[in-house]
SESE-825499 format. One record per residue: x, y, z of N, C-alpha, C in turn; residue in one letter. Coordinates in pm, whole numbers, padded with zeros to 5 digits, always signed. Each point is the difference from the previous one (the first is absolute). Layout:
XYZXYZXYZA ...
***
This chain:
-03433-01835+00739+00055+00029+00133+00075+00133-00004X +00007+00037+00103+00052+00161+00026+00087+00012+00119X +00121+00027-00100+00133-00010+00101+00022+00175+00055X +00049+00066+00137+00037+00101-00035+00100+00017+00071X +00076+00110-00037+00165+00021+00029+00016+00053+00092X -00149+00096+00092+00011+00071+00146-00109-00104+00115X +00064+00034+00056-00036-00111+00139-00050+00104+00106X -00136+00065-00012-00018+00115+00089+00111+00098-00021X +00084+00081+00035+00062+00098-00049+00170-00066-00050X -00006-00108+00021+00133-00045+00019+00074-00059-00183X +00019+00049-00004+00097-00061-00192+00035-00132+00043X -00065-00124-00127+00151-00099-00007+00082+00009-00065X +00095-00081+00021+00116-00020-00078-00022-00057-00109X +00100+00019-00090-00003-00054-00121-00054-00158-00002X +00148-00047+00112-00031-00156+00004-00145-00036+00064X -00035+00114+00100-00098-00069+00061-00144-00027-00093X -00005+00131-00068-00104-00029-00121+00021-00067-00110X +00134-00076-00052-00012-00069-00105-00038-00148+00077X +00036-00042+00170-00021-00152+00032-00190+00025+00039X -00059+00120+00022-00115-00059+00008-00091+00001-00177X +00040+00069-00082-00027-00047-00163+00014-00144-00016X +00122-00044+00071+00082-00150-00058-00089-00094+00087X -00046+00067+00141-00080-00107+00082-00162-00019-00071X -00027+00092-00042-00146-00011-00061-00030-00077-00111X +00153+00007-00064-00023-00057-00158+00046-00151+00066X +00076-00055+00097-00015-00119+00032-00124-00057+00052X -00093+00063+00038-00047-00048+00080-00154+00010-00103X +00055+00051-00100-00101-00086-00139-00057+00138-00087X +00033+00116+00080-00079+00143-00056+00082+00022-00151X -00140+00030-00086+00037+00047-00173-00004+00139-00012X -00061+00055+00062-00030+00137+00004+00035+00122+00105X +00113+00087-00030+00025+00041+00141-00001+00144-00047X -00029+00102+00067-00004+00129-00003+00068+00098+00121X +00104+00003-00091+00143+00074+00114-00042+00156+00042X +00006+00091+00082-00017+00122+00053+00176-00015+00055X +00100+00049-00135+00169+00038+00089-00031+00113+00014X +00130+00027+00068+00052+00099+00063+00126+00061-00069X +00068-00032-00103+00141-00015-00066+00053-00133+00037X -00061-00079+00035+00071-00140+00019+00101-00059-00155X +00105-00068+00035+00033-00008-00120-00018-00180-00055X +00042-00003-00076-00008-00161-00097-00124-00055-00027X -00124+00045+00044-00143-00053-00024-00039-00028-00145X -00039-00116+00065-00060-00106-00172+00065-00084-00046X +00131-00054+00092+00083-00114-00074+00103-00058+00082X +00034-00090-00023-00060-00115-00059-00077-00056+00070X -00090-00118-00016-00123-00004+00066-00040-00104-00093X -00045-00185+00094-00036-00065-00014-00143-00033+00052X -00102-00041-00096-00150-00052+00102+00048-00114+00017X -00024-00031+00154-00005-00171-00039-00070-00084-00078X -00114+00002-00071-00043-00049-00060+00040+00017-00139X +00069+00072-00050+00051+00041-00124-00105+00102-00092X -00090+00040+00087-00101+00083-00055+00029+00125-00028X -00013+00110-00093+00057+00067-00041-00058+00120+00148X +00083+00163-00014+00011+00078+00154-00060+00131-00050X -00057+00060+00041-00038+00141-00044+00033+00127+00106X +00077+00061-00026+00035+00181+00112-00044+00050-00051X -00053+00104+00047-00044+00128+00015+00074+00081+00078X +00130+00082-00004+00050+00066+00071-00011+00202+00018X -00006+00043+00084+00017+00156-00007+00114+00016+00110X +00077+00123-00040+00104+00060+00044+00126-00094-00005X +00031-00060-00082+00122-00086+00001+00122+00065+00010X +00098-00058+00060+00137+00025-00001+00103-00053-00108X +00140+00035-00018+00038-00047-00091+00002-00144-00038X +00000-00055-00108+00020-00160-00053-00137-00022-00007X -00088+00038+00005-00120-00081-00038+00003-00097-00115X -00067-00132+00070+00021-00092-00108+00132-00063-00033X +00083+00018+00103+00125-00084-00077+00011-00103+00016X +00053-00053-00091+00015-00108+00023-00133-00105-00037X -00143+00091-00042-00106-00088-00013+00019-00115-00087X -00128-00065+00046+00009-00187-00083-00092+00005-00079X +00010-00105-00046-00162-00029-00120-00109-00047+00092X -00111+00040-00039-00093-00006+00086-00072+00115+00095X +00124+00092-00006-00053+00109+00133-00005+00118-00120X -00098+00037+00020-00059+00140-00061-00043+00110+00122X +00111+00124-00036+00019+00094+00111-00067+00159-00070X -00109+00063+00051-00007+00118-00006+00010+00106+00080X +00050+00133-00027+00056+00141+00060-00071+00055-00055X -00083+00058+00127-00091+00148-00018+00063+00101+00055X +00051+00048-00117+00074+00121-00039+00166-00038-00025X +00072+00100+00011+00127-00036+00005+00071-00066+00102X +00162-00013-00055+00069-00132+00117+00125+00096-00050X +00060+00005+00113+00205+00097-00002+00067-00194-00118X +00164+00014-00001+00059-00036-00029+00009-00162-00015X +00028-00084-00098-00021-00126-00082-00087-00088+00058X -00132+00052-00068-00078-00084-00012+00026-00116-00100X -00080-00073+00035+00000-00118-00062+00150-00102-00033X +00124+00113+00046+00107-00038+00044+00040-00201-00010X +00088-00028-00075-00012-00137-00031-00124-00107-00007X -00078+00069-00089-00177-00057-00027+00025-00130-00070X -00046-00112+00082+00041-00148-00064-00132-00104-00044X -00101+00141-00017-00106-00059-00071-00154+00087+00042X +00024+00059+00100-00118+00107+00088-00083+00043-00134X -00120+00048+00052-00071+00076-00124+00006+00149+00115X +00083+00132-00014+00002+00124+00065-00080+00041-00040X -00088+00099+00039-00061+00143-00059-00007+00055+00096X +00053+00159-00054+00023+00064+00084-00080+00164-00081X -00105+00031+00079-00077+00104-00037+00081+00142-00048X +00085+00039+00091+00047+00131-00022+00157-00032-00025X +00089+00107+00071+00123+00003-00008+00109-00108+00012X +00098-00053-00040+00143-00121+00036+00096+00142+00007X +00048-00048+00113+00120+00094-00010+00123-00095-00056X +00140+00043+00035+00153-00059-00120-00083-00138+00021X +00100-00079-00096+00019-00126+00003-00099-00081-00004X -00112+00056-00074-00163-00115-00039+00083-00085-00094X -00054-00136+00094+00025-00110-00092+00168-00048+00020X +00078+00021+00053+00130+00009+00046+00031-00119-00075X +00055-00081-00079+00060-00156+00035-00142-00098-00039X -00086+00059-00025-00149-00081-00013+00024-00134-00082X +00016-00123+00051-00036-00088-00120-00041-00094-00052X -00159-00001+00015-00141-00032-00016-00116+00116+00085X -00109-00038-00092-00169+00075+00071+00033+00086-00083X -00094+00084+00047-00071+00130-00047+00000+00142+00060X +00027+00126-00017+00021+00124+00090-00073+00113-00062X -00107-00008+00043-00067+00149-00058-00037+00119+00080X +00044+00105-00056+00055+00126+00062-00111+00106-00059X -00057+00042+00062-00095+00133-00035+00010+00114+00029X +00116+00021-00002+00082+00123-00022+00138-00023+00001X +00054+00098-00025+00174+00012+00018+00061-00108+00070X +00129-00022-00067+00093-00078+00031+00140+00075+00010X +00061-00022+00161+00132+00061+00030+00122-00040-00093X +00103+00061+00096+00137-00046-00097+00077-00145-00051X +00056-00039-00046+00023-00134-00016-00117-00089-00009X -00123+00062-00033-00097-00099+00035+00019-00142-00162X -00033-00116+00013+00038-00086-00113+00128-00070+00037X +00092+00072+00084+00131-00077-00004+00005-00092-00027X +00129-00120-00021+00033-00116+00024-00089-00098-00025X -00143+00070-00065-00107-00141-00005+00046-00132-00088X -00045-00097+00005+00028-00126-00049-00075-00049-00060X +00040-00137-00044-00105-00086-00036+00030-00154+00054X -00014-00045+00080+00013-00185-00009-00080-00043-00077X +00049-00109-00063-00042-00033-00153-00147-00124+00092X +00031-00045+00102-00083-00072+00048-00124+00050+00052X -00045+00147-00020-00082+00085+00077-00042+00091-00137X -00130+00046+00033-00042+00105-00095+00075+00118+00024X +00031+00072-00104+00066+00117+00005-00057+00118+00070X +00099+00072+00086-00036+00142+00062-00091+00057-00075X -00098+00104+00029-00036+00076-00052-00056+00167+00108X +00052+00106-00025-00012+00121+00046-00041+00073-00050X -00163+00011+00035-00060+00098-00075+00019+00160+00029X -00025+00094-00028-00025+00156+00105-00039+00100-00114X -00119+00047+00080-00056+00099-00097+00040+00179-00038X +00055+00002+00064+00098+00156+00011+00141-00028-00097X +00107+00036+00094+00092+00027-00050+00124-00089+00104X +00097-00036-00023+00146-00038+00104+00137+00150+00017X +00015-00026+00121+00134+00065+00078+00135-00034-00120X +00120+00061+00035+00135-00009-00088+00047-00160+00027X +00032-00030-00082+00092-00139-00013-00104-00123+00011X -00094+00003-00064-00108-00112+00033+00058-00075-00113X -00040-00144+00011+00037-00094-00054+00186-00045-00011X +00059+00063+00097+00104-00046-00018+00070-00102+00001X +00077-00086-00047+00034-00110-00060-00112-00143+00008X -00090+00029-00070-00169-00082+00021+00059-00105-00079X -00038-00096-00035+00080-00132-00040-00162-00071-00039X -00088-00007+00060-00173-00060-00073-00054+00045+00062X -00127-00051-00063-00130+00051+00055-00050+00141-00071X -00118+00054+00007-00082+00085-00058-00010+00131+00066X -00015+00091-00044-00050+00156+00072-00076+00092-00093X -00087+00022+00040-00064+00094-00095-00090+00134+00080X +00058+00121-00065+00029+00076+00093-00134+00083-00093X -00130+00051+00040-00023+00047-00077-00049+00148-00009X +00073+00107+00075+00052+00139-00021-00131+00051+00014X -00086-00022+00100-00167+00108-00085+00087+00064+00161X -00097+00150-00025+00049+00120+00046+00149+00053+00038X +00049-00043-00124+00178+00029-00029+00056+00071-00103X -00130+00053-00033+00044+00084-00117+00085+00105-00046X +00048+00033+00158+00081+00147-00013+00105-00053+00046X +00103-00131+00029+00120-00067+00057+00029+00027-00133X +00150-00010+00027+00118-00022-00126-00020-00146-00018X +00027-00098+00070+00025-00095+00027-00086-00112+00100X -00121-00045-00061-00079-00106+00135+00049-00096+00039X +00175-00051-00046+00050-00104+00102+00118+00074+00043X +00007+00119+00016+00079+00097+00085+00125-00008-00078X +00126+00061+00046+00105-00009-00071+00091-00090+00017X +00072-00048-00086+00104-00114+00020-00065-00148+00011X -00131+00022-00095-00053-00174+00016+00053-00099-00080X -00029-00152+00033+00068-00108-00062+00168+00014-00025X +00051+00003+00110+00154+00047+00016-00010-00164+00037X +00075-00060-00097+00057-00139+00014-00083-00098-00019X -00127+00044-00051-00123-00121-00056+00106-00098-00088X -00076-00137+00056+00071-00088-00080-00172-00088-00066X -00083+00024+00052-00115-00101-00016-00110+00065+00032X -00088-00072-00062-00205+00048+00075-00014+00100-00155X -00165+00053+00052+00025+00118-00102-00124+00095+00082X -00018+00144-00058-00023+00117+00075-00074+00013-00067X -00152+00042+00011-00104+00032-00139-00053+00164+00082X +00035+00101-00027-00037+00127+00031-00029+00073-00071X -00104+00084+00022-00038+00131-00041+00045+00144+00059X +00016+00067-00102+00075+00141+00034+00129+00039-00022X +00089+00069+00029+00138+00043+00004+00085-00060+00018X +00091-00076-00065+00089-00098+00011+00136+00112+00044X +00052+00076-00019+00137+00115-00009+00007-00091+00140X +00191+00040+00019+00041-00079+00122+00039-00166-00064X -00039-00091-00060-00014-00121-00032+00184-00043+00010X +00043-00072+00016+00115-00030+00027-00006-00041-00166X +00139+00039-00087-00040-00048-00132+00125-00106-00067X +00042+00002+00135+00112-00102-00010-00043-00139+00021X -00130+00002+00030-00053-00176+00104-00103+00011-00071X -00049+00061-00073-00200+00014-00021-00018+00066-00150X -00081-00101-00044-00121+00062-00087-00078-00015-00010X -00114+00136-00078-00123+00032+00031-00067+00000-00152X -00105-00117-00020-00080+00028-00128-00116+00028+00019X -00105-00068-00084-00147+00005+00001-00028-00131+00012X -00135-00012+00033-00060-00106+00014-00004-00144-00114X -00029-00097+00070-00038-00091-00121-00124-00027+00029X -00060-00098-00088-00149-00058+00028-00011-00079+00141X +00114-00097+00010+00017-00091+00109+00033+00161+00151X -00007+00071-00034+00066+00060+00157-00151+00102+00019X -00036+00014-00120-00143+00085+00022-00129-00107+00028X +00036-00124-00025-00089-00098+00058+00013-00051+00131X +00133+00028+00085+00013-00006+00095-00023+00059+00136X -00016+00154-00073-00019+00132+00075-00161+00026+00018X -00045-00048-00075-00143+00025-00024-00085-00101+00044X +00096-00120+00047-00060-00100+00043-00022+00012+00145X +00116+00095+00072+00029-00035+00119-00027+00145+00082X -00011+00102-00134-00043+00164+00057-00120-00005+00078X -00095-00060-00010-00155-00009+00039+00052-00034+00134X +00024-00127+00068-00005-00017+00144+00089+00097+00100X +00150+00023-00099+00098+00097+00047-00161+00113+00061X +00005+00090-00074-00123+00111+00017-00073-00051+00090X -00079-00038+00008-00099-00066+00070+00038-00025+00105X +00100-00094+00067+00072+00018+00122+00068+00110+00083X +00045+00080-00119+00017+00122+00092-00098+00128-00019X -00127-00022-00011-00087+00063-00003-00050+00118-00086X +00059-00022-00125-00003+00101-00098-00054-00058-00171X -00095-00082+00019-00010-00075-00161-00055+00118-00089X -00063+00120+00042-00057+00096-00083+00135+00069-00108X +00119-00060+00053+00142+00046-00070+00041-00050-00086X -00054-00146-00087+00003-00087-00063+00044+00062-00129X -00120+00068-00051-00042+00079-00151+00179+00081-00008X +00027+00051+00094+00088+00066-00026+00130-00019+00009X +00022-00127+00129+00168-00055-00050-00019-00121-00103X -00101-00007-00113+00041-00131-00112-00017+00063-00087X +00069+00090-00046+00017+00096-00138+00176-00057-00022X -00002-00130-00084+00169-00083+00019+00050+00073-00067X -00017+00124-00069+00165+00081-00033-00006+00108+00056X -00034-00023+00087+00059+00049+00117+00142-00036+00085X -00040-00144-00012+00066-00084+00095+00181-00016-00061X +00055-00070+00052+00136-00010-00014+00051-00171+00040X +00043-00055-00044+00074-00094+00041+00141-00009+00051X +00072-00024+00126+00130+00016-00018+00089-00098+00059X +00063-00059-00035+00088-00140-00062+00150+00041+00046X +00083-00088+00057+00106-00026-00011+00065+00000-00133X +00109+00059-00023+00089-00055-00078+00069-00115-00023X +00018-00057-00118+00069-00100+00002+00149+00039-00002X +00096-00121-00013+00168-00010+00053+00052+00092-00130X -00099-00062-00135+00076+00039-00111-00036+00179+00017X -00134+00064+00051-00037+00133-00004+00077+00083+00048X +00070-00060+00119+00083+00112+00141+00124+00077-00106X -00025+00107+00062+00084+00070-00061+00158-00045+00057X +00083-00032-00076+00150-00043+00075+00042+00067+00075X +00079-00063+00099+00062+00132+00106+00086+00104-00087X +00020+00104+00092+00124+00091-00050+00081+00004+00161X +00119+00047-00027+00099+00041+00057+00014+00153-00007X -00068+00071+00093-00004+00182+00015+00128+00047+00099X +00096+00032-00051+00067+00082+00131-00040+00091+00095X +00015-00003+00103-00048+00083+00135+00025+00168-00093X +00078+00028-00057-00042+00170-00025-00108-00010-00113X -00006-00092-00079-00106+00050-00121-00138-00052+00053X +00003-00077+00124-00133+00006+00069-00037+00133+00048X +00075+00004+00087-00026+00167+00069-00013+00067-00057X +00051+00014-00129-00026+00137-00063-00119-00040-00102X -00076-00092-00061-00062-00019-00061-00149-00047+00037X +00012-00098+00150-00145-00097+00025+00027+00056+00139X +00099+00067+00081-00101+00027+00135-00042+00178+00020X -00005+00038+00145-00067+00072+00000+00091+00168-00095X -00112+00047-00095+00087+00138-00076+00047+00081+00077X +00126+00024-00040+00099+00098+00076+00072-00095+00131X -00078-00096+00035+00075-00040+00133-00088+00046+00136X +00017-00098+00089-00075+00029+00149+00018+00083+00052X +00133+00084-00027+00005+00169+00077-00019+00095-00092X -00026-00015-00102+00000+00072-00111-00043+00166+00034X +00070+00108-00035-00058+00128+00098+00078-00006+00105X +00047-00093+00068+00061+00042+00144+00127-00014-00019X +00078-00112-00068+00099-00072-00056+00064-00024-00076X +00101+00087-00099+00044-00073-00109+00028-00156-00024X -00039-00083-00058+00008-00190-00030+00109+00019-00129X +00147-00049+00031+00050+00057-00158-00023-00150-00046X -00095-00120-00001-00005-00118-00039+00099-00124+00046X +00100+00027+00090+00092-00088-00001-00073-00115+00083X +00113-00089+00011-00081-00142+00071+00115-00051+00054X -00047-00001+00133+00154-00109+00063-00064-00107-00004X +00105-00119-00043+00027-00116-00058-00065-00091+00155X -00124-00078-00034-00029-00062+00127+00091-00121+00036X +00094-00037-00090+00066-00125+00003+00150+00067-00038X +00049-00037+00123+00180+00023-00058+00083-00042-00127X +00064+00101-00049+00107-00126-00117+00110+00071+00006X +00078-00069-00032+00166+00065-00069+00082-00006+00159X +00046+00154+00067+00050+00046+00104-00084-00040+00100X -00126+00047-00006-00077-00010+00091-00029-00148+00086X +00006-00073-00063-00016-00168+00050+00086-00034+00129X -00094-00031+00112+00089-00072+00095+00056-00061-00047X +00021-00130-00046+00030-00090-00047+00009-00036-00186X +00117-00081-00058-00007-00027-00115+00037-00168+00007X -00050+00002-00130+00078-00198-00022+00141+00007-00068X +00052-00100+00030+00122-00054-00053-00014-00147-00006X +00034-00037-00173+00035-00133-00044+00131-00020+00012X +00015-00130+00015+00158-00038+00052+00099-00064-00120X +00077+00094+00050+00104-00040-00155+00055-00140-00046X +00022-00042+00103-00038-00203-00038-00073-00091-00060X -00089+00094-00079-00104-00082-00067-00015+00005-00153X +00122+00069-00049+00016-00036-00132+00002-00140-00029X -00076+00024-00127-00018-00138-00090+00018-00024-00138X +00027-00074-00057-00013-00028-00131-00100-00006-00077X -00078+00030-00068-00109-00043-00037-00055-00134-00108X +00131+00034-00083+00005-00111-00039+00025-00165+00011X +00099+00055+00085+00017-00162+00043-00104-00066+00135X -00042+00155+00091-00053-00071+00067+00094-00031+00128X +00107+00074+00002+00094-00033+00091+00033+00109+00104X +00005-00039+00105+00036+00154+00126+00110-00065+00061X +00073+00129+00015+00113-00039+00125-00063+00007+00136X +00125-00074+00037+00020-00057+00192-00058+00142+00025X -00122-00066+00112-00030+00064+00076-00101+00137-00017X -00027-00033-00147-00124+00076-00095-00178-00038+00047X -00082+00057-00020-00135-00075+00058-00111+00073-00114X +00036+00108-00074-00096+00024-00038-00051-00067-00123X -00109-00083-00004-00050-00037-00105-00058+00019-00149X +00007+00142-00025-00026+00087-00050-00185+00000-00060X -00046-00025+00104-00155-00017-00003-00094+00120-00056X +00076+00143+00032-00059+00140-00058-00105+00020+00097X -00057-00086+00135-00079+00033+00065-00031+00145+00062X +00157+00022+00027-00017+00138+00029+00000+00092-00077X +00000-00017-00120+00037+00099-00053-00220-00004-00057X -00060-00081-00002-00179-00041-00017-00069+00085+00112X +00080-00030+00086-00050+00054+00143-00013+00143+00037X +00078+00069-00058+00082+00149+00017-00155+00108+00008X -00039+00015+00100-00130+00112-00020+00073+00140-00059X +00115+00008-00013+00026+00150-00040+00065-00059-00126X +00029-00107-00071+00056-00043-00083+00148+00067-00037X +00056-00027+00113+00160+00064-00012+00084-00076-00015X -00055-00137+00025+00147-00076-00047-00017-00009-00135X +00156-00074-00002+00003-00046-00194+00151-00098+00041X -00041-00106-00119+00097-00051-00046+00094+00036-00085X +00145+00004+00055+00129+00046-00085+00091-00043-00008X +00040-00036-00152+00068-00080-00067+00191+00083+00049X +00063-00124+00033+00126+00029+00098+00130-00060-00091X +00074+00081-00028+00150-00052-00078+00014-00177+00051X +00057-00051-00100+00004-00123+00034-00098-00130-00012X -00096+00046-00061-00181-00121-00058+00000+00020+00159X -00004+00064+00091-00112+00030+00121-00072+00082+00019X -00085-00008+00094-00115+00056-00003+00030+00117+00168X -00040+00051+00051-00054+00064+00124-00138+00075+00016X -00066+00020+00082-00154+00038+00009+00037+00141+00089X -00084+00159-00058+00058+00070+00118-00170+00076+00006X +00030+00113+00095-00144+00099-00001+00086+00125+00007X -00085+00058-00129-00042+00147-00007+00008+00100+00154X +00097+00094+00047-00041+00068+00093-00128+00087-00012X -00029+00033-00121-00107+00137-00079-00116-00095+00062X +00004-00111-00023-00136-00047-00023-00051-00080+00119X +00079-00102+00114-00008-00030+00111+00003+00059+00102X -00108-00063+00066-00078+00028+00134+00042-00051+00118X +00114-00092-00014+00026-00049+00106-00074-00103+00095X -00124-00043-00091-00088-00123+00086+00065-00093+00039X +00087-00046-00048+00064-00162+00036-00094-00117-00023X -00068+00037-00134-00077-00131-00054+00096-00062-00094X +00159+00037-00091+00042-00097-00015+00047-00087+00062X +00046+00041+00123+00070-00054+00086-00079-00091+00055X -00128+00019+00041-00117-00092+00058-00010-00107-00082X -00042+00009-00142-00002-00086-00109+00068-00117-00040X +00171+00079+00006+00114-00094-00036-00026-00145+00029X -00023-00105-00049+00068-00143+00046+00121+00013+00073X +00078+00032-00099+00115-00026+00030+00096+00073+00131X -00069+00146+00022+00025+00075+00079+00129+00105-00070X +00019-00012-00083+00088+00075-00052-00002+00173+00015X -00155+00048+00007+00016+00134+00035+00002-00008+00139X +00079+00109+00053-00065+00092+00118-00017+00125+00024X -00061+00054+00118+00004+00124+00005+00054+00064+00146X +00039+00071-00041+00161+00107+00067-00082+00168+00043X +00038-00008+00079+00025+00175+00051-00004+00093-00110X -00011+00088-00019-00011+00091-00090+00169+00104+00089X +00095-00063-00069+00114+00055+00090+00157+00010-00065X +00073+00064+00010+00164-00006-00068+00067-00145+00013X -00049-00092+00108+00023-00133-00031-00025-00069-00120X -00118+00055-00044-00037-00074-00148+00038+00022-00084X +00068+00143+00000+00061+00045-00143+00129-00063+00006X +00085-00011+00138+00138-00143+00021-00071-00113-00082X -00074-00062-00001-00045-00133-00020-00006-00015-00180X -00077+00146-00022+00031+00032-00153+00105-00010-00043X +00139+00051+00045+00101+00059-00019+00098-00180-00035X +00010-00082+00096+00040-00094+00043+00000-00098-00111X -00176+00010-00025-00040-00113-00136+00072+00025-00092X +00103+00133-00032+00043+00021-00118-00116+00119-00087X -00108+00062+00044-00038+00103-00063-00009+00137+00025X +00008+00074-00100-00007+00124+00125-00087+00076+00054X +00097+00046+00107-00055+00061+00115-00113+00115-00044X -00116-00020+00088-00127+00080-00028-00026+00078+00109X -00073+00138+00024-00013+00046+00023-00174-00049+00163X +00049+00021+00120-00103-00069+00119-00139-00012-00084X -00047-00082+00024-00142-00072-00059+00034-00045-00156X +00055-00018-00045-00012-00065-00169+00061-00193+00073X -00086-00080-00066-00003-00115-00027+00129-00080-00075X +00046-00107-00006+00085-00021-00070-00046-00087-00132X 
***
């Protein structure tokens, strides 16, 4: 059957051409052959009533082709399709003759996606695997856009680079940024590879039996099997794998100037127009600067040994706040007399008021950043500090 998207000179709508697709396939049609217009979402989801499997044939698609497809519906594109195809693929068999623009395969997770040419940016994202479903798989015979495969978690991609010979990079720059899962079997230029999330070996027997099993129909569907001889030369190929927990390189802690001057752009963004003498204002207040500081209350000395507090004492001496401290400024300090008091660092506090949030007991609070507080210092018996220091 032959659906088309102009009505004598008149365009439908998106919706209007996906309910007469949806009316045909109810009304028992396996075979439908779309003429869009840029219509968008065509090919999914889509039940026969009979449970018989669905066949498209689409030209000129709009973005999403195929999303969302089911098992059963096998969708083809003569020629290219703009932006995420196959877009959350939950079992579809795609092929798509020519171009995917960003986001082939978006979230895919189940079916099949084969691409006969280029793949846009992010294309691979977020793919999956439900363990109850056969795994994603995204084929494409060219090359992918910057950031493809980003944080991919399962499922398969195999990218296999023929007429890419002169790219730096055939999964563009900044790929597998946050891969946790799946694996990537490509040919060509790996540079760009995120090398914090990813590594890249050679083949095994089991992955060259896989590729070779499944290269023939890949080809063949998108109309190129005479290409065979030449993408199964396996060292060529590449495998590339997640890291494991024990591989990741540990964090570091970089200060804002030895970034700038070391990992971003040389010389600085005005560089030539601007002297940059490196400095960095502090994105988080401390010391003077703090609206606000905490104060523990001088009533909460305790004994430690015995276990004993005076009238009208509350603090339990739990150290919560002091666990809690994102700038780690408090500390426990040992007080004439076997007592204890808890204070914060002015150098080093930010003024959040997460001990204070924390407390059980309520023993901290937080105060104005004001000459009242340095009275309040003064009062407890310590001395007087200078506006913003802590007691």
């Amino acid at each position: 059957m032959k659906i088309s998207a102009l009505l004598g000179e008149e365009r439908l709508s998106t919706q209007e051409l996906l309910e007469s697709i949806r009316q045909a396939v109810r009304e028992g049609e396996r075979e439908l052959y779309i003429d869009a217009a840029g219509q968008q979402d065509i090919g999914g989801p889509l039940w026969h009533p009979a449970g018989r499997p669905l066949r498209l044939v689409v030209h000129n698609p709009g973005q999403r082709v195929g999303a969302m497809c089911l098992e059963g519906t096998e969708l083809w594109v003569e020629g290219s399709a703009p932006a995420d195809v196959g877009w959350l693929n939950a079992g579809g068999r795609i092929i798509l003759k020519g171009d995917a623009g960003d986001t082939a395969g978006h979230c895919a997770a189940s079916g099949t996606i084969y691409i006969g040419g280029r793949a846009g940016a992010r294309s691979g994202s977020l793919m999956k695997h439900d363990p109850l479903y056969p795994e994603p798989e995204l084929w494409v015979l060219k090359s992918c856009g910057s950031f493809s495969f980003e944080f991919m978690s399962g499922g398969v991609a195999v990218i296999c680079g023929y007429d890419s010979e002169g790219l730096e990079a055939v999964l563009g720059d900044r790929a597998c940024a946050g891969m946790v899962g799946g694996r990537i079997y490509c040919r060509g230029s790996l540079a760009g590879l995120s090398g914090r999330d990813v590594k890249a070996s050679g083949l095994t027997a089991e992955d060259i039996g896989f590729l070779s099993g499944k290269m023939g129909d890949f080809l063949g569907a998108v109309g190129r099997p005479e290409l065979r001889e030449e993408l199964t030369d396996w060292a060529e190929w590449r495998i590339i794998e997640p890291l494991s927990y024990e591989e990741r390189p540990r964090k570091t802690i970089t200060d804002m100037r030895s970034f700038r001057m070391s990992r971003w752009v040389p010389g600085g963004i005005f560089d030539g127009v601007y002297h940059d003498d490196g400095a960095v204002i502090p994105l988080v207040a401390q010391g003077d600067d703090r609206q606000k500081i905490p104060l523990w209350s001088e009533k909460v000395f305790a004994r430690p040994e015995s276990g004993s507090r005076p009238a009208g004492s509350s603090c339990s001496d739990c150290r919560i706040c002091l666990k809690s401290c994102p700038a780690h400024a408090i500390t426990r300090v040992a007080a004439p007399g076997e007592t204890y008091r808890y204070a914060a660092a002015a150098a080093l506090c930010i003024g959040c008021g997460i001990c204070a949030g924390v407390c059980p007991a309520g023993t901290w609070s937080m105060r104005g950043n004001s000459e009242d507080n340095i009275q309040l210092a003064v009062s407890a018996g310590r001395p007087a500090k200078r506006a913003g220091a802590c007691p």
